[in-house]
Steps between C-alpha positions, in 0.01 A plus 500: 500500500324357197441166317813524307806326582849609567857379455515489939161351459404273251207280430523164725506181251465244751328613818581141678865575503480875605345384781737226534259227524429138306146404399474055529318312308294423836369807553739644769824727462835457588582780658926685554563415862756818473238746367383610860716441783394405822558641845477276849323588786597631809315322810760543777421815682895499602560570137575883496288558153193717587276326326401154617352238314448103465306254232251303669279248269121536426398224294762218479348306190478808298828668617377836619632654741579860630769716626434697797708851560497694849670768637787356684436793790126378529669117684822708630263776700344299740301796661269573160193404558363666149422222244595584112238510152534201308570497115436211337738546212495315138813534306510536081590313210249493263385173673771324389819594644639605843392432810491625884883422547609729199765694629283801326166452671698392819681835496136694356313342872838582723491823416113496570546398793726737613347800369153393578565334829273238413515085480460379125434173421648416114306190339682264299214412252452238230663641169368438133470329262532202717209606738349736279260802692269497696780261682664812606166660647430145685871486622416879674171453659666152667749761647247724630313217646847341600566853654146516733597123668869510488685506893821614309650715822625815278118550349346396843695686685623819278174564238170735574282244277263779468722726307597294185570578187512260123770643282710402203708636199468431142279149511545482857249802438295346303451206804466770762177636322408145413505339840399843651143437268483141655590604893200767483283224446657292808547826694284364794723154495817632517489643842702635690675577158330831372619643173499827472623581157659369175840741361562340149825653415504521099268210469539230177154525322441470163212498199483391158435850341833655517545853709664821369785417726531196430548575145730831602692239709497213334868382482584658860815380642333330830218406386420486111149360410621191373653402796147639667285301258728180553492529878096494469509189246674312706318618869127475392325209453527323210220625167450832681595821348634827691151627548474235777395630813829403628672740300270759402328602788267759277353239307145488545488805705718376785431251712191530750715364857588902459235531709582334765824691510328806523257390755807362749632878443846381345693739367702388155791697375647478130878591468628480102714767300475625169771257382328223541310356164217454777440807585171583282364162668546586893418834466168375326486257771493794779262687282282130510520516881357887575211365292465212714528726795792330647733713736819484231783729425742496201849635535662539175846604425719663211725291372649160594404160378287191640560430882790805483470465910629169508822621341578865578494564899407880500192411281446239767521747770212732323320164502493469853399811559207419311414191714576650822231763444243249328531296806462740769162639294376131504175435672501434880432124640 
C-alpha cells in the first residue's frame, strides 16, 4: 500500500472522532463507554467455563487492579501437584483506551491460558492523558511487587514464581519492555518472582523521523499514523516529542538497563507483521538488541494488520505456538 488515499480509505479529518473520543478543556478525554465492551469474571470454580478468573484490587487510591485467569482443571484436579508459569500480561490501547476487562484482551489471556496452560495475571493500569506515562510503568512494577507479597490462594497456591514471564500487545508492549528495563534493576528484590523473559507482541513505539512503512502505511485501516501520532500526544508527558525514550526506544542508542537484561539471561521475543506501519521500527528494534547482545528473537509475518492475533483465532493459534516454544527454551531457575 502507498501514501495515497482511496475511496474505501480516505484521509481521516478529525482523528478525535475516529477514535471516538472527546478532548476537555481540562486536559482529560471523555472517552465512548460502548467502544470496547467488557466481559465479567468468572471466580466460581462450579462455573463450567474453562477458564477461571476474578478482579482483585492492588492499589485502592489509584484504582488498579488486576484480573487473574487459571485453568479451571488446575482447582478441579486435586491430585496435580505441578505449579503453572506466570504471565504478567498488559493489555493495549495506545495508553488511552481499554483496559484488563475488555472483552478482547479478556478473550486474548483465556485463550492463553488454555493453550499455554499457564496463570496470567492482566493489569488494569492508569490510562492517559489523565495519568500521563511513566504512570503506566509505575502502575506495573506495583503489580510485580504486589505479586512477590500477595497471599492471593490461586498465585500461592497454583504459580511456579520462578518461571514468569512480562508480556503485552500493542502499548501493553511497549509497558512489558518498559517495566521489564526497571525489574532487571530490582531483579534481586523481587524474589521469589524471577522473570525470565519479555514477549512484546507488535509493540507501540514510535520516533519523530518517519519510517518507510510508516509512510507506505500511513492511512492503514487499524492503525493510521494519525491516530498513532495522537495516541503518543496524548500518553507522553507533556513538552516531549516522540523521540522520548518512552516511545522511541532507539533514541540515543537504546537504553543502557539492556544490560542488565542480558546479564539475568532473559530472553525477549518481537512478534509484528508486515502490515503494521511499525514494522520498520521493531524490526530495527530486534536488530538494536543482537547488538546489545541480548538473547531476542523476531517473528514476523506476511500480511495482517496491528495486533491481527487479538482478532483472528488461527493467527492466534500460530501465536501460541510461538510462546509455547519461547518458554520451554527459557533459562532454568
Amino acid at each position: 500500500m502507498s501514501g495515497q488515499t482511496s475511496p474505501s480509505n480516505p484521509t481521516i479529518t478529525d482523528p478525535y472522532q475516529h477514535i471516538q473520543i472527546i478532548p476537555n478543556h481540562d486536559g482529560t478525554i471523555t472517552r465512548d463507554p460502548n467502544r470496547y465492551p467488557n466481559s465479567s469474571p468468572s471466580p466460581d470454580p462450579k462455573d463450567p467455563t474453562p477458564v477461571l478468573s476474578k478482579d482483585i484490587i492492588v492499589n485502592q487510591s489509584e484504582k488498579t487492579w488486576v484480573r487473574i485467569f487459571l485453568p479451571r482443571q488446575t482447582i478441579v484436579d486435586s491430585s496435580s501437584t505441578s505449579k503453572l508459569p506466570l504471565i504478567v500480561y498488559f493489555h493495549g490501547g495506545g495508553f488511552i483506551n481499554c483496559s484488563a476487562s475488555s472483552t478482547v484482551f479478556h478473550d486474548f489471556c483465556s485463550s492463553m491460558v488454555l493453550d499455554l496452560h499457564v496463570v496470567i495475571v492482566s493489569v488494569d493500569y492508569r490510562l492517559a492523558p489523565e495519568h500521563r506515562l511513566p504512570a503506566a510503568y509505575d502502575d506495573a512494577m506495583e503489580v510485580l511487587q504486589w505479586i512477590k507479597t500477595t497471599q492471593e490462594d490461586w498465585l500461592r497456591e497454583y504459580v511456579d514464581y520462578s518461571r514468569c514471564f512480562l508480556m503485552g500487545s500493542s502499548a501493553g508492549a511497549n509497558a512489558a519492555y518498559h517495566a521489564g528495563l526497571c525489574a532487571s534493576q530490582e531483579a534481586d528484590n523481587l524474589v521469589p518472582l524471577k522473570i525470565k523473559g519479555l514477549i512484546l507482541h507488535h509493540p507501540f513505539i514510535g520516533g519523530v523521523q518517519r519510517t518507510g512503512s510508516e509512510v507506505k502505511l500511513v492511512n492503514e485501516p487499524h492503525l493510521p499514523l494519525c491516530i498513532n501520532d495522537l495516541m503518543w500526544n496524548l500518553a507522553l508527558p507533556l513538552g516531549v516529542d516522540r523521540d522520548h525514550e518512552y516511545c522511541n526506544p532507539m533514541v540515543d542508542g537504546g537504553s543502557k538497563l539492556w544490560k542488565n537484561v542480558r546479564l539475568l539471561g532473559w530472553k525477549v521475543m518481537v512478534t509484528g507483521c508486515d502490515g503494521d506501519p511499525m514494522i520498520d521500527r521493531q524490526m530495527e528494534f530486534v536488530d538494536m538488541l543482537v547488538t546489545k547482545d541480548v538473547r531476542v528473537v523476531g517473528h514476523f509475518s506476511t500480511g495482517g494488520y496491528h495486533v491481527v492475533e487479538l482478532k483472528e483465532p488461527s493467527k492466534a493459534k500460530a501465536l501460541h505456538a510461538l510462546l509455547k516454544d519461547f518458554m520451554l527454551d527459557a533459562p532454568a531457575a
